[in-house]
C-alpha positions in Angstrom: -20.2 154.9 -94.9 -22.4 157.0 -96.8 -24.8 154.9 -98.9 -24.4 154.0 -102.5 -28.0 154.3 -102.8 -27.6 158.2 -102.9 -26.3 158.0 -106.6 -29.1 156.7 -108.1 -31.1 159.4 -108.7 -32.9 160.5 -112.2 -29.7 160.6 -115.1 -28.4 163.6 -115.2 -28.1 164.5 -119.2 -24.8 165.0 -120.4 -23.9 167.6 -122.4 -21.7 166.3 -125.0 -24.2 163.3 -125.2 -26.7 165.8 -126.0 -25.5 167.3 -128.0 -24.8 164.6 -130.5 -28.4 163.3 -129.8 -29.4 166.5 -130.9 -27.4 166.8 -134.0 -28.3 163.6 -135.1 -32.0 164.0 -134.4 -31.3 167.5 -136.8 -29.6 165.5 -139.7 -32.5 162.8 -139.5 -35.4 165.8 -139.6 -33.3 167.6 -142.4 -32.9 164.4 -144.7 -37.1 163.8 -144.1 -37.3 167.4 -145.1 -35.0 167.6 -148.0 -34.5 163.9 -149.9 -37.1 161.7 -147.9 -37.5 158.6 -145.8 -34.9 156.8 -147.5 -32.0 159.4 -146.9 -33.9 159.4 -143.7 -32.8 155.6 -143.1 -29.4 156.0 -144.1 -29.2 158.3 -141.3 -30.9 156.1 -138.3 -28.4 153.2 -139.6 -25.7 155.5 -139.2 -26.4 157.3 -135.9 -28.5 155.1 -134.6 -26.9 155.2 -130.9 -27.2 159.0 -131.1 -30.5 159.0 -132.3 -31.6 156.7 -129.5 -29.6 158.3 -126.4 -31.8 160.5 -125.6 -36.0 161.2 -125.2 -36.9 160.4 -128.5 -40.5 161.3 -128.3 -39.6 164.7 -127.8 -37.6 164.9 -131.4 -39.6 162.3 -133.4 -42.3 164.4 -134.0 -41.7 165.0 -138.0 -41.5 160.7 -137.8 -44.2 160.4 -136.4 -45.9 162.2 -138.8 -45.3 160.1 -142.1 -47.8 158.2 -143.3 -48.4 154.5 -142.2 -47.8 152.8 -145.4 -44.3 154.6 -146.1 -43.3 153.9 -142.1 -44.2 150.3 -143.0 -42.0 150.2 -145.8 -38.9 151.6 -143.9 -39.4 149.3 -140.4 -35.7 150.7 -138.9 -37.7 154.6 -139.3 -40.7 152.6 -137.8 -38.3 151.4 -134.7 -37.1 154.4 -133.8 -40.2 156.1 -133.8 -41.8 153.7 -131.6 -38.7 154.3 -129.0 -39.5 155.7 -125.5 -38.0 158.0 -122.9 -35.7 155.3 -120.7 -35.9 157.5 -118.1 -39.7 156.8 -117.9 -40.4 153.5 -116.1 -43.4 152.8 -118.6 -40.8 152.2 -121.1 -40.8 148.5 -120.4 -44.6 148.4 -122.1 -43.1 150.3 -125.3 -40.4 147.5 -125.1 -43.1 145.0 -125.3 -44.7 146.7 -128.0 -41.8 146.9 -130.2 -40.6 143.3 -129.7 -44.3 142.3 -131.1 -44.0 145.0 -134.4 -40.1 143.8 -135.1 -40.8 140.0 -134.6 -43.0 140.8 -137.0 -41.3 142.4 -140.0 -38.1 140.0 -139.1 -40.7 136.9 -139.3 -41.6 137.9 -142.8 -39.7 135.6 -145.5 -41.0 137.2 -148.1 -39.3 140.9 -147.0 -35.9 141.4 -148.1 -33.8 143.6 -145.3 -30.4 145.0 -145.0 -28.1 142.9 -143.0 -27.5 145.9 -140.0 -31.4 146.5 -140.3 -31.6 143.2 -139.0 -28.8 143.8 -136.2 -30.6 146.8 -135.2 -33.8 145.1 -134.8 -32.7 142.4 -133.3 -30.0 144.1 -130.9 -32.9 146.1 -129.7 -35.3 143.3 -129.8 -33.0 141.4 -127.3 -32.9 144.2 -124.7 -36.5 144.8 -124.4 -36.9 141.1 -123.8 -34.1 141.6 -120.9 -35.9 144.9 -119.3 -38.9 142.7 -119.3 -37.4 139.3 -117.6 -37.1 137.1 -120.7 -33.4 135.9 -120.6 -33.9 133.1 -123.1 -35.5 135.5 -125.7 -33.0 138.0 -124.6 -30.1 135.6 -125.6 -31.7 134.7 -128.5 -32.0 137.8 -130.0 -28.5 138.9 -129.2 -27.0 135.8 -130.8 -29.2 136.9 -134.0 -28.0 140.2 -134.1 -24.3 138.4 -133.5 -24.7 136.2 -136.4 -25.8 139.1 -139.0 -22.7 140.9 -137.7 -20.3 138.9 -139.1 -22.5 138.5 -142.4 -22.5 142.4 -143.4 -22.2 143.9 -146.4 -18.9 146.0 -147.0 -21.0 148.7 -147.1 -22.8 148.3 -143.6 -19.5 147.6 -142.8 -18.6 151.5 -142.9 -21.5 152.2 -140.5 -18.2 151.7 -137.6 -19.6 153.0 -134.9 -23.0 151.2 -135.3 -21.9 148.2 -136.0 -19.6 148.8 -133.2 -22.2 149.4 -130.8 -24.3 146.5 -131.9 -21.8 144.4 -131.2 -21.9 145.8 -128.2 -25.9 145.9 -127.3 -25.7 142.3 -128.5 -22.8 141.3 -125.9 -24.7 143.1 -123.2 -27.4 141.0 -123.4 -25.4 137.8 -123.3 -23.6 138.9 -120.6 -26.6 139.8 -118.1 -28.3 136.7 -119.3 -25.4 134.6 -117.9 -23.5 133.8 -121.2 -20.1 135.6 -120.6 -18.2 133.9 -122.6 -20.1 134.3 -125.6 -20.1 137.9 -124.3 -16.5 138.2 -124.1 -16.6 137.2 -128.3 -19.2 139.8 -128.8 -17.0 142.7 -126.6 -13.8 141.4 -128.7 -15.3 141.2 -131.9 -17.2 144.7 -132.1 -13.3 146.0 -130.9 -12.2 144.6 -134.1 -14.5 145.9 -136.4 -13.8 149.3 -134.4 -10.0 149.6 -135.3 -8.8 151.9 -135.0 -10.6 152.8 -131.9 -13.2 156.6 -131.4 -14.6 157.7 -129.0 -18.5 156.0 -130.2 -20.6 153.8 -129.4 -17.5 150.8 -130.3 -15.9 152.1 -127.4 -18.9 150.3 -125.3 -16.5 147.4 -126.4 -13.4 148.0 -124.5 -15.4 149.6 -121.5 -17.6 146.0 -121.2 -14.3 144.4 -121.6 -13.0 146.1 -118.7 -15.8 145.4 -116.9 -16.0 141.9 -117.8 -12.2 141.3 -116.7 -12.5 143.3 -113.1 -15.7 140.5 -112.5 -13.7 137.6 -113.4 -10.7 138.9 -111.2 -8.2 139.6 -113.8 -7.2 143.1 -112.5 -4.3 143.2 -115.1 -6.4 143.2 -118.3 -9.1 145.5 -116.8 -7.0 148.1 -116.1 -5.4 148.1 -119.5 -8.9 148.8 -120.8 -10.0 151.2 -118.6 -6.6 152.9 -119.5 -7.3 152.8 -123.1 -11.0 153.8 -122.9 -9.8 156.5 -121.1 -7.7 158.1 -123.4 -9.2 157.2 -126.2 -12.4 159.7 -125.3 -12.0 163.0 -123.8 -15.5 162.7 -122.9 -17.6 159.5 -122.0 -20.6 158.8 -122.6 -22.9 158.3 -119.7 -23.3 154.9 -119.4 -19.2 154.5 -119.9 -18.6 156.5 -117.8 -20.0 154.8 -115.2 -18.9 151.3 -116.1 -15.6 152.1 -115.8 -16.4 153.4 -112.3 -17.9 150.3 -111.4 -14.7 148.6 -112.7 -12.8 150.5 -111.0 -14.2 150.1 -107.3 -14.5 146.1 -108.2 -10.7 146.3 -108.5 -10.5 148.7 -105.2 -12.7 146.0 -103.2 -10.3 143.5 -104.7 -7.6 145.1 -102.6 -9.6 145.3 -99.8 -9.3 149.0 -100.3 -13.3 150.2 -99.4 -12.2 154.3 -99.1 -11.5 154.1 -102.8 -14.0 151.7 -103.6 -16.4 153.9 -102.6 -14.7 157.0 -104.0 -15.3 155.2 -107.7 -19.0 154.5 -106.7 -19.9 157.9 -105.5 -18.9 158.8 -109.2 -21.5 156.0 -111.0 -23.8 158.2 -110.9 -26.8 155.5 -112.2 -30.4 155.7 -111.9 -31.0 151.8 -110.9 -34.9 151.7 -111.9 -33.9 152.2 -116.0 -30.0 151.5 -116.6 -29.4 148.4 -118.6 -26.8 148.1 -116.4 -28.0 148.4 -112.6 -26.4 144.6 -111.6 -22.7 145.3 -111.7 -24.0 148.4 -109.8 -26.0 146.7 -107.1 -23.7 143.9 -106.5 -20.4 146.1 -106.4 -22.1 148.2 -103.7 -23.0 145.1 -101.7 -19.9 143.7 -102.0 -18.8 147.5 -100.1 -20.8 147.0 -97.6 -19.6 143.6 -96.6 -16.1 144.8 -96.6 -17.2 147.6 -94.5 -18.9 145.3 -92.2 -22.1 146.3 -93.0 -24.0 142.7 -94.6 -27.5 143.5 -93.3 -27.1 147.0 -95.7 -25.7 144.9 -98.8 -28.3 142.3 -98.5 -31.5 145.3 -98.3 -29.8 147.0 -101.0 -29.6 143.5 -103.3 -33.4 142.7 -102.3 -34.2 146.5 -102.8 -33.0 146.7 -106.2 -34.3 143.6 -107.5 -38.0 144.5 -106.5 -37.0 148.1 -108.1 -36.8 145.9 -111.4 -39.8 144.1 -111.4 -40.5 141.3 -113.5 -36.7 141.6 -114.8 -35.8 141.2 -111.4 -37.1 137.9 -110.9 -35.8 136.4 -114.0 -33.6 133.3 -113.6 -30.6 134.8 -115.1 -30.7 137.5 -112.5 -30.8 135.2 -109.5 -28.4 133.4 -110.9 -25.9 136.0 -110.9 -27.1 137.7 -107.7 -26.7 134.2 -105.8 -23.0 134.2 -105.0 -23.3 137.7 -103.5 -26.5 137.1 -101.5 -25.3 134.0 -100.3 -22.0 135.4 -98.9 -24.3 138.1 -97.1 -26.0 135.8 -95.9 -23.7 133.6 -94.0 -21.4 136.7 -92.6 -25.6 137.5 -91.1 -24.9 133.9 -89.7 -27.5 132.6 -91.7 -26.2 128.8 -92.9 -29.4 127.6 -93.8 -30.7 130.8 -96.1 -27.0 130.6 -97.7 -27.4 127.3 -99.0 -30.9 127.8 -100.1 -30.0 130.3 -102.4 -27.3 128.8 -104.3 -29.7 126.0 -104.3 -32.5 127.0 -106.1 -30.6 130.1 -107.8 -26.8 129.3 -108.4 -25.4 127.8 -111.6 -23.0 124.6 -110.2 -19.6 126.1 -110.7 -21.1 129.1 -108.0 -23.0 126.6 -106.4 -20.5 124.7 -105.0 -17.9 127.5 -104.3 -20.9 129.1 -101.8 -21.9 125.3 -100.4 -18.1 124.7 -99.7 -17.9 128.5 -98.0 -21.0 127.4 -96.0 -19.8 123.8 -95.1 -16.2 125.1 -93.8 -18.5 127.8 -91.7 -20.1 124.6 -90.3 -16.9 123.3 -89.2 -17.3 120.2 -91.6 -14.2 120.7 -93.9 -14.8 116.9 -95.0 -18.1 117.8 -97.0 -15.8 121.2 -98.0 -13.2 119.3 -99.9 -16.3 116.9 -101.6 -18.0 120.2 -102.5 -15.0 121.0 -104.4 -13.3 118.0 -105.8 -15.3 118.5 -109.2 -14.0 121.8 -109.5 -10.5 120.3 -109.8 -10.3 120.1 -113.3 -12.9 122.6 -114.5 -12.4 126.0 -116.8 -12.6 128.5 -113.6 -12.5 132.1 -114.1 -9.6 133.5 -111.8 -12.1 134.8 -109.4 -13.9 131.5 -108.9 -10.5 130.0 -109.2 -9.0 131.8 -106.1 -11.7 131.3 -104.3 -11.8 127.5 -104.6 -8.2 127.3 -103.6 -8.5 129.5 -101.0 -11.3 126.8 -99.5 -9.3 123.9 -100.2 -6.5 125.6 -98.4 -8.7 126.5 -95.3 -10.0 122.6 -95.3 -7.0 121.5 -94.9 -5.2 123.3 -93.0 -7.7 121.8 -90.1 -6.8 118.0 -90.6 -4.0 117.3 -93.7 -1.0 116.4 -93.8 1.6 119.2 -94.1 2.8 118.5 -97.4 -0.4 118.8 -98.9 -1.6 122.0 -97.5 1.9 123.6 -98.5 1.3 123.0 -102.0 -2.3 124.0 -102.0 -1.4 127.2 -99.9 1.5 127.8 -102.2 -1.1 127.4 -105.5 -3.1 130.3 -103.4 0.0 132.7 -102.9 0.6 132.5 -106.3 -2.6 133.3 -107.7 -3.7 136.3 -105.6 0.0 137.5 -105.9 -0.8 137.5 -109.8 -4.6 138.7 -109.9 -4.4 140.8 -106.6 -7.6 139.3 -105.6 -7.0 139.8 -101.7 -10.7 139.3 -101.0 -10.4 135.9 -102.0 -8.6 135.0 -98.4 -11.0 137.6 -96.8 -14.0 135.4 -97.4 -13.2 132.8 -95.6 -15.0 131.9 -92.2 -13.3 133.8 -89.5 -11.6 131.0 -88.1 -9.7 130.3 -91.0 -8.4 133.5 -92.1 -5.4 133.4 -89.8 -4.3 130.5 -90.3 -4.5 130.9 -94.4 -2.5 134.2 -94.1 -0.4 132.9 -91.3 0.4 130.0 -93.9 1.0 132.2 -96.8 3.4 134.2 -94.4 5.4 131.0 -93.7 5.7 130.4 -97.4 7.1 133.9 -98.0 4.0 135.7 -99.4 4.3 138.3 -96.8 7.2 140.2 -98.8 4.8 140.6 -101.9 1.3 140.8 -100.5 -0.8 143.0 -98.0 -1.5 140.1 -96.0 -2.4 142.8 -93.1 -5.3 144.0 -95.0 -6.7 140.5 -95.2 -9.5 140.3 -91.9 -12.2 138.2 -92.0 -15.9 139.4 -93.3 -17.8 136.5 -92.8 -17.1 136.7 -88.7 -19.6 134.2 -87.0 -17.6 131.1 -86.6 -21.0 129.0 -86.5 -24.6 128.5 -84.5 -24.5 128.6 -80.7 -24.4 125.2 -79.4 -24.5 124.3 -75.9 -23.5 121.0 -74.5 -23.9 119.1 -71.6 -20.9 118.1 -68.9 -21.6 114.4 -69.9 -21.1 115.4 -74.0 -18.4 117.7 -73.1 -16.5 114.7 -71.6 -17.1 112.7 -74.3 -15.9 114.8 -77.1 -12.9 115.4 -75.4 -12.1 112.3 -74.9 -12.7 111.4 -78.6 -9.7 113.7 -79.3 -7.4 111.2 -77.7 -9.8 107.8 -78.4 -10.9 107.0 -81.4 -13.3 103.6 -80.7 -16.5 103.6 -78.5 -14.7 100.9 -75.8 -11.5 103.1 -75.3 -13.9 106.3 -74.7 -16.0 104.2 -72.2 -13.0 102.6 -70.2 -11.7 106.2 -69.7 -15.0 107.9 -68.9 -16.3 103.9 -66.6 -19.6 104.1 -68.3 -21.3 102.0 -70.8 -20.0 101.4 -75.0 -24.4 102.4 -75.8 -23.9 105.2 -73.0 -20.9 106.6 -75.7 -22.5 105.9 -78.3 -25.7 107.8 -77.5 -23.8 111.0 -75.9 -22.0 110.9 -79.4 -25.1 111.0 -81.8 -26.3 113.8 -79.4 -22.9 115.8 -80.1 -23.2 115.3 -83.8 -26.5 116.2 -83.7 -26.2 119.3 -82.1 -22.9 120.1 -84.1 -24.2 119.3 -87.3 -21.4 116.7 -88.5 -21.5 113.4 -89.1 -17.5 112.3 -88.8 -15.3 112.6 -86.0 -12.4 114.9 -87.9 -15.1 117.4 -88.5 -16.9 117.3 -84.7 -12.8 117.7 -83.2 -12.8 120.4 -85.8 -15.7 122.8 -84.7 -15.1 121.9 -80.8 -11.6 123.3 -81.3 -12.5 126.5 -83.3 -15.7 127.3 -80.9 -13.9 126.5 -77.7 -16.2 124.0 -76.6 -14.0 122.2 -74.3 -14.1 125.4 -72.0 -15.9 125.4 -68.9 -19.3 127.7 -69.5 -20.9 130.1 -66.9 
């Protein structure tokens, strides 16, 4: 496939998009010019996404200029001055710089501020502290800028498309931090305010909703909002743009349709070293290159990307919501062990125990599967996470369960990709199990309404070579018809401590620690065949 990578060169600037950061920037220098730094500020709080969507030390000059003492009365004309080019990487140290000088002015008690000055400052506040790896800060901030939101003034109010894209900024933050659902508020909140709906910054609303919806597998509701962003702009903005194309090929991947997941890609254009943005990006085109069956590429790019982030990269939030992705890589690389490390030390528990399940079913031991997911049972899922656990459960037991059972589980499965259209759910099963899931589903009719054919496996190694002697070989196939030591040694005329030590040796080498789940890898890794 041709690489994702190649669209992440320097941002092209858009014209439209320029264009209004140019007109704003004009309106800003003709208000300092004609009525003075307070007009000035009406201005920023008004275009404020304008004035900062482009290189604002090349326009900020006449700013820049003012006097200290009336900058530092007037601390929104002070932020904006103190803005850098994004497309510079030593942006991040202005970011640092400007979280010091507004923690300042908003830590003074004795300074009376305008309700949106104090969503502007904090909104930005809170994505510096994400560019440089502070999630906690990050989320702080955002849920500051959140809370003056609701508190504004009738006439902030008016200000629609900034305090439409503050809501936005300040959902952003949550979301990358790990707090979606406090996201999702943010997204549906700043749509409200937005009614009816332009083509401005308050459209960042319904694209992040889109977004947001295609990640938690509810195709239905992205695609209504990538509909209405759509056509309500006849020209995106940039960084819209490109979110809906990310949405877009997470629903195309979805359907196990890579030629037009990667058609959406090719059109993010996205420069990953500056975008606010760059981990829907990086973890969409991983999830391509799985499906394409390239892991080893997905995993570099993840890896790549991160270290292209520095400290942001490392943050705890970002591994966090990196781990499920890097530890499906890693298992369809056959790597068990490096699988579950990650969602160990990096995984929140709801992820954590849908990637320990995957790993243990890989294993062959559906036992510690099912245990794995058991909590899950009863837990606020999002539909992604959802089919996913069912689609485990259904694999588990489908090796050892009693028919009723499975048929319920497997019908729960059907019904929910038949709904979401999550086809990759099924995909990402170990190899093993994928035909017999979609074999299953057939039975129960689910053939007539789903693309069961497109469903192949992506995680392929069915487990670690093991190699067994003729003496364990006996043994464990004998255990399939004999379940106590005494019956397996009568059989076999050798000792009960001569079973019972060939059978910790089995285990041992299979990595189980039950009968069910040694019968269980021996059958799917042919192990009773004679070897060369």
């Amino acid at each position: 496939m041709e690489r994702a990578e190649g669209t992440t060169e320097a941002r092209p600037t858009d014209p439209g998009e320029r264009t209004l950061f140019d007109q704003a920037w004009s309106e800003l220098d003709d208000a300092l010019a004609s009525s003075g730094p307070d007009d000035a500020t009406e201005v920023a709080r008004r275009r404020w996404f304008d004035l900062v969507a482009g290189p604002v030390p090349h326009r900020a000059t006449a700013l820049r200029r003012l006097p200290p003492d009336v900058l530092g009365e007037r601390p929104l004309l002070a932020l904006l001055a103190g803005h850098d080019d994004p497309t510079e990487l030593p942006h991040r140290i202005g970011g640092l710089r400007r979280v010091g000088e507004t923690a300042e002015v908003l830590g003074d008690r004795g300074r009376e501020l305008r309700r949106i000055d104090r969503a502007i400052m904090l909104a930005d506040q809170s994505q510096a502290h994400l560019a440089l790896g502070r999630s906690q800060s990050a989320a702080a901030a955002a849920r500051g800028a959140a809370t003056e939101l609701e508190q504004l003034s009738a006439a902030d109010v008016r200000n629609i498309d900034t305090v439409g894209g503050l809501h936005a900024q300040a959902g952003i933050s949550l979301l990358y931090t790990g707090n979606s659902a406090e996201a999702l508020t943010a997204f549906e909140r700043g749509l409200a305010h937005a009614h009816p709906l332009s083509g401005g910054p308050a459209l960042g609303n319904v694209v992040m909703l889109a977004l947001l919806h295609a990640r938690n597998g509810n195709g239905g509701e992205a695609r209504e909002h990538i509909r209405t962003a759509r056509s309500s702009a006849p020209r995106l903005r940039h960084d819209d743009a490109m979110l809906l194309s990310v949405a877009e090929a997470i629903l195309a991947l979805d359907d196990l349709d890579q030629d037009a997941a990667r058609e959406h890609l090719a059109d993010a254009a996205v420069d990953l070293r500056t975008t606010p943005h760059w981990m829907p990006y990086v973890v969409t085109a991983a999830s391509l290159e799985l499906v394409a069956g390239h892991p080893g590429r997905g995993l570099a790019h993840l890896d790549q990307s991160m270290a292209a982030r520095g400290t942001e990269g490392r943050a705890a939030a970002v591994r966090a919501a990196l781990a499920p992705a890097r530890s499906v890589l890693e298992l369809a690389l056959g790597h068990p062990e490096a699988a579950e490390a990650v969602l160990e030390r990096d995984a929140g528990e709801v992820d954590r125990r849908i990637g320990s399940a995957r790993t243990q079913l890989w294993l062959g031991r559906h036992g510690a599967a099912l245990q794995q997911l058991r909590p899950l049972g009863d837990g606020v899922l999002s539909t992604r996470r959802r089919a996913e656990a069912v689609a485990l459960e259904a694999a588990a037991l489908l090796r050892f369960s009693d028919e009723d059972r499975a048929r319920s589980v497997i019908d729960h499965l059907g019904a929910i990709v038949e709904r979401s259209g999550l086809l990759l759910a099924p995909a990402l099963l170990p190899a093993a199990d994928v035909a017999r899931v979609t074999h299953a589903l057939a039975a129960l009719g689910y053939g007539e309404t789903l693309a069961l054919d497109r469903v192949v496996a992506l995680v392929h190694p069915t487990g670690p070579e093991v190699t067994l002697t003729p003496r364990e070989t006996a043994v464990l196939a004998t255990l399939m018809r004999h379940s106590s030591h005494s019956a397996i040694a009568e059989e076999l005329t050798v000792s009960v401590n001569t079973v019972k030590s060939q059978l910790r040796s089995v285990y041992r080498k299979l990595r189980v620690s039950t009968r069910d789940e040694a019968i269980a890898i021996a059958v799917d890794r042919n192990l009773f065949v004679e070897r060369e």
